[in-house]
C-alpha positions in Angstrom: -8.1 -11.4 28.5 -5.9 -9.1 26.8 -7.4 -5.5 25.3 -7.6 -5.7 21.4 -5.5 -3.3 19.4 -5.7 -2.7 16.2 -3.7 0.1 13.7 -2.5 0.0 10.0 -0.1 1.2 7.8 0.0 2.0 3.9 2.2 0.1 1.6 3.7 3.5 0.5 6.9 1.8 -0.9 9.4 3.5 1.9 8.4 3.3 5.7 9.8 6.6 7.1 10.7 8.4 10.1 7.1 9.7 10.6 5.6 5.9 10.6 8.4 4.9 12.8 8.5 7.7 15.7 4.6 8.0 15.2 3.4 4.4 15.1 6.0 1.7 15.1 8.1 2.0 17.7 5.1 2.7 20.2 3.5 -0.7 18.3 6.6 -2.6 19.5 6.1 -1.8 23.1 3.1 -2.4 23.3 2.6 -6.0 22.0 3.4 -7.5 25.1 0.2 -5.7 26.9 -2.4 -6.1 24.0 -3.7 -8.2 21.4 -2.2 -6.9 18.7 -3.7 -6.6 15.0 -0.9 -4.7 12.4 -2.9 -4.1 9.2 -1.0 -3.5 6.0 -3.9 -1.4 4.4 -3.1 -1.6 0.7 -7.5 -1.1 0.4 -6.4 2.6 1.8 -3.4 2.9 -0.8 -5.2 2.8 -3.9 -7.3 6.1 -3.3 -4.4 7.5 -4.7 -2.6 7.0 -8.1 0.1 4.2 -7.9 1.7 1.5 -10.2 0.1 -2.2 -9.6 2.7 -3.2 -10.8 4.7 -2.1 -7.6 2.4 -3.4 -5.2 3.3 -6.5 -3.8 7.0 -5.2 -3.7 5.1 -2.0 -1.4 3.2 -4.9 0.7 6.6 -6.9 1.5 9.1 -3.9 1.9 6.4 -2.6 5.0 6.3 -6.2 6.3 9.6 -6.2 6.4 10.2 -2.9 8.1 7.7 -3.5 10.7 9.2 -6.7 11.2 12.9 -5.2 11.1 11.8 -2.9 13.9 10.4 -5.3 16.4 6.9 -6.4 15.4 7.2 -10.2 16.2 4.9 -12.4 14.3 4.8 -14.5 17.1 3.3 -12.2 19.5 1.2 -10.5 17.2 -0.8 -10.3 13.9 0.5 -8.5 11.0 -1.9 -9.2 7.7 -3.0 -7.7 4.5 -6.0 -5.5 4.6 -7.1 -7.3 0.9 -6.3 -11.0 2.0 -9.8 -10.3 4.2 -12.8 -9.4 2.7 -15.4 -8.8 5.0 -12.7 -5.3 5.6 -14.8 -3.8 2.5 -18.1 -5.2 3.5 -18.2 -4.2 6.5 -17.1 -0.8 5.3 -20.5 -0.9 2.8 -23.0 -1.8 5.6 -21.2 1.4 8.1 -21.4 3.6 5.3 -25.7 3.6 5.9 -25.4 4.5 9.2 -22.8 7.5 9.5 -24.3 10.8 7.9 -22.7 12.9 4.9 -22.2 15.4 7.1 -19.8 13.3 9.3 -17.8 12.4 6.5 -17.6 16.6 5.3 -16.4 17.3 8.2 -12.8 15.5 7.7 -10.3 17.5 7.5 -8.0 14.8 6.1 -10.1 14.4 3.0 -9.4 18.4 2.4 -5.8 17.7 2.5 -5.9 14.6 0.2 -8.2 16.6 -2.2 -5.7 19.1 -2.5 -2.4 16.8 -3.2 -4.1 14.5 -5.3 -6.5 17.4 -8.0 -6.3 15.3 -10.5 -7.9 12.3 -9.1 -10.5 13.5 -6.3 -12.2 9.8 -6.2 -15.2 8.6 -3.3 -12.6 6.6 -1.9 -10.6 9.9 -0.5 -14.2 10.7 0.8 -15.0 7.2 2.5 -11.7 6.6 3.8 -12.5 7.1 7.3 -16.0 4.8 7.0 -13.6 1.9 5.7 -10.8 3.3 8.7 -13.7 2.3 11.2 -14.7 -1.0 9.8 -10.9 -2.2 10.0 -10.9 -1.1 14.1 -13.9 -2.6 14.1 -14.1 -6.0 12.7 -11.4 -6.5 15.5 -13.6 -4.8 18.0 -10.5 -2.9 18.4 -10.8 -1.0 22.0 -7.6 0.5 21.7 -5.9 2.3 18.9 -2.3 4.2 18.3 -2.2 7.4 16.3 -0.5 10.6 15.9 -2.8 13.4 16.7 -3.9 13.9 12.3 -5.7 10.6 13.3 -7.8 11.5 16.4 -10.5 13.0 14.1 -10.9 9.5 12.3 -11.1 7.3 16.0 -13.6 9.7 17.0 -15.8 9.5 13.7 -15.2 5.3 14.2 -16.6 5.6 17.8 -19.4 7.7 16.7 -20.0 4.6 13.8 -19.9 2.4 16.8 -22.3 4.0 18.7 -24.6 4.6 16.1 -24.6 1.3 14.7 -25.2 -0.2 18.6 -28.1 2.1 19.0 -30.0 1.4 15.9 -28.7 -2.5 15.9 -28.0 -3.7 19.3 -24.7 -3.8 21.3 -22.6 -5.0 18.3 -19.0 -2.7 19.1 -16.9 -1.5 21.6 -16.1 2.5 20.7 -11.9 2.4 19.9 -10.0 5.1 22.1 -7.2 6.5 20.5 -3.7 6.0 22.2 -1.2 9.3 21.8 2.1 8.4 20.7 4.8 11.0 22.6 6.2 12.0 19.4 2.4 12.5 17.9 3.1 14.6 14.8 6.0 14.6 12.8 6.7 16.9 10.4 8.8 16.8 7.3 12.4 17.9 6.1 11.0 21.3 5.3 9.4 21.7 8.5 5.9 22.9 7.2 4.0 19.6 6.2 3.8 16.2 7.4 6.3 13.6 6.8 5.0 12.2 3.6 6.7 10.1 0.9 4.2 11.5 -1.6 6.1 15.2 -0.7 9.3 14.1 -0.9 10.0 15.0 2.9 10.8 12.2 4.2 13.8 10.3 5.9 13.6 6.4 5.2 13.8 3.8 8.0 16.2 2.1 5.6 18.3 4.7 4.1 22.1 4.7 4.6 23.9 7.0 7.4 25.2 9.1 4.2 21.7 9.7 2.9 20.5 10.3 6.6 23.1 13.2 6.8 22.7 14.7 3.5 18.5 15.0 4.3 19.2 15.7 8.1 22.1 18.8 6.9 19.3 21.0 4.5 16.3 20.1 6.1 14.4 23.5 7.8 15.2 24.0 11.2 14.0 27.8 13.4 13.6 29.9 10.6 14.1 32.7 13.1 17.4 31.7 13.9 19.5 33.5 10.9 23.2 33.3 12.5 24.9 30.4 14.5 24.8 33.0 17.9 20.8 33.9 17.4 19.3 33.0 20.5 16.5 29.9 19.2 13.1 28.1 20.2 13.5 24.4 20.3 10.0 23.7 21.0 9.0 25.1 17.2 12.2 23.5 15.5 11.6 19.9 13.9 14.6 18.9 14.2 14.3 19.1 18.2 10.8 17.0 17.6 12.7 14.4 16.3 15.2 14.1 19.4 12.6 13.4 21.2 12.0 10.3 19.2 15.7 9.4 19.2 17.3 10.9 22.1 18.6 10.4 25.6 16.0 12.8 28.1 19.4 14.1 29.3 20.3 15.1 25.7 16.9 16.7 25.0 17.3 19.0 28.1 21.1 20.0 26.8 19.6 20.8 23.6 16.1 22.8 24.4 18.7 25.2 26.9 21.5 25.3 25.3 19.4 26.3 21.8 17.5 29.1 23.8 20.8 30.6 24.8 22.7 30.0 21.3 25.3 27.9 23.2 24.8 25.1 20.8 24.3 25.6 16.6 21.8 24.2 14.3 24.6 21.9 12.4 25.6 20.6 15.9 22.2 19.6 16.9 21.9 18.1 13.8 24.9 16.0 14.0 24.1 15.0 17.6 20.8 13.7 16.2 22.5 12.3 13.2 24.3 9.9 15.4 21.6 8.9 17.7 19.4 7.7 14.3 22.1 5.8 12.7 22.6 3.6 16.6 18.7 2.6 16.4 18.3 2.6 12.4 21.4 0.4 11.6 20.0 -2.7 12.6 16.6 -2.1 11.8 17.7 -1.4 8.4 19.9 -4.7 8.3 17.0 -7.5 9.2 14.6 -5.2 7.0 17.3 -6.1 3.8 17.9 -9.6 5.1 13.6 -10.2 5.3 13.4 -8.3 1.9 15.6 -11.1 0.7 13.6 -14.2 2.3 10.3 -13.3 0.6 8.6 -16.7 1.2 8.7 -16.0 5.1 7.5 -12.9 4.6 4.1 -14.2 2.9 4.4 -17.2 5.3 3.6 -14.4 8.5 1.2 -12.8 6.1 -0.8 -15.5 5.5 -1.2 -17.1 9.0 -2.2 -13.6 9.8 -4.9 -13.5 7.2 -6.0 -16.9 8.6 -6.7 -15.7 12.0 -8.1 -12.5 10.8 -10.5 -14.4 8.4 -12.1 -16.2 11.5 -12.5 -13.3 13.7 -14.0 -11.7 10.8 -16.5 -14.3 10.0 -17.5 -14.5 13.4 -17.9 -10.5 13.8 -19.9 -10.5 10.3 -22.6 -13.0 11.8 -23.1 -11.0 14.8 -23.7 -8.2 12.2 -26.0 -9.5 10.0 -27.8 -11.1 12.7 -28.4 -8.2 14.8 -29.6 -6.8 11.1 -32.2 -8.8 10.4 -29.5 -9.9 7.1 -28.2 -13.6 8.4 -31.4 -15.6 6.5 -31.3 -13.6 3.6 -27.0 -15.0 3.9 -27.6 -18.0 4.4 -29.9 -18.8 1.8 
């Protein structure tokens, strides 16, 4: 029997480069070795201000890029976080067994706080307790992140372990799986990717846009003149070859930087061409799914399906080993 994995993405309106290089792409090949849960966490999204109106446009466009980029419905299970309840109930029942000080301790809720002043809300705060309970309605033994999200699967296997202690073997503890490109940074090569920043390289924008983000964005600030000797390993622009580019190429590049044989606007258009070759058709079948909408809620819904009965069966297990299944029963 196939491991379970589970991992989820927000609705954020445009899936970019950091999604892609950090989760997508190392979802796609692994499908084939796991059982594969792909959660479209639009419970996560409204921590922060959005418009509902926008919503279910958010829900479908990620569908559709995860789908455009090789998640295939039939070898795995891509659902909507909402579509299954026990997501939240679950996430009330972990909350009384992980301490305040755990959740503190986030370094991720720090961040949030301080991008979103104006609406500091408990959800920024109990993120990571409702982050758990999706891995672990699943039992989820195996989860992809970037390195922001170790801190998170290590507060989730600490929920697991306290819950199986105080309750009785209930969850496996989730081990995070490094992506190779684990943190990507944004245009201005200081802060995460983030659409919210405005750093961002869509997985759907045009090969003019691409250039015209790829041609300003921050490369080694230390590297003033086109013959200034520079350091690849610090630049983000050499981060993202190693998403896009041939080993060979990524070799050319971190020695001919160091020795000023190549220039930043080279690199760039070297890299330019490379993400255009992958993006173009990912961007095509994301416009032609955008376009078929029904299928799109057709491989939401059977994924909801099959997620409600796992869930159910997980939640009975729960409230059993809680003393709770009378009381739900009654």
């Amino acid at each position: 029997m196939k491991k379970k994995l589970f991992s989820g993405i927000q609705p954020s309106g445009d899936v970019h480069l950091g999604n892609y290089l950090g989760a997508i792409s190392n979802w796609v090949r692994l499908i084939d070795s796991y059982d594969c849960f792909f959660c479209i966490v639009d419970y996560h999204a409204i921590t922060i201000d959005y418009k509902p109106e926008s919503m279910q446009q958010r829900i479908l466009n990620a569908a559709a890029a995860n789908i455009g980029a090789g998640l295939d419905p039939d070898k795995c299970t891509i659902f909507v976080q909402s579509q299954v309840p026990e997501h939240t109930e679950l996430a009330w029942i972990l909350n009384s067994v992980i301490s305040m000080g755990h959740l503190e301790r986030m370094t991720q809720f720090k961040d949030k706080s301080m991008q979103n002043k104006g609406n500091i809300n408990v959800g920024l705060f109990t993120y990571p307790v409702l982050q758990a309970a999706d891995i672990l309605l699943y039992k989820g033994e195996v989860v992809p992140v970037g390195e922001d999200q170790i801190q998170h699967i290590e507060l989730a296997r600490e929920i697991a372990r306290k819950f199986n202690n105080k309750y009785g073997g209930t969850f496996p503890e989730p081990q995070e799986f490094l992506t190779e490109v684990p943190r990507i940074m944004g245009l201005d090569g200081k802060t995460k990717m983030s659409k919210s920043l405005n750093n961002y390289i869509s997985l759907v924008e045009s090969p003019d846009s691409i250039w015209k983000k790829l041609a300003s964005a921050v490369t080694d600030e230390n590297r003033k003149r086109r013959n200034d000797p520079g350091n690849p390993e610090i630049c983000n622009i050499f981060t993202m070859h190693k998403g896009f580019s041939t080993q060979e190429q990524i070799e050319e590049i971190r020695s001919s930087c160091a020795t000023a044989e190549i220039g930043c606007v080279d690199c760039k258009k070297m890299l330019h061409e490379n993400m255009v070759r992958e993006l173009t058709p990912i961007r095509e079948k994301s416009n032609e799914l955008i376009d078929d909408s029904d299928y799109l809620y057709g491989v939401l819904k059977r994924g909801a399906e099959r997620c409600k009965d796992i869930a159910k069966e997980t939640m009975g297990l729960v409230r059993e080993n809680m003393g709770l299944s009378s009381l739900k029963d009654c």
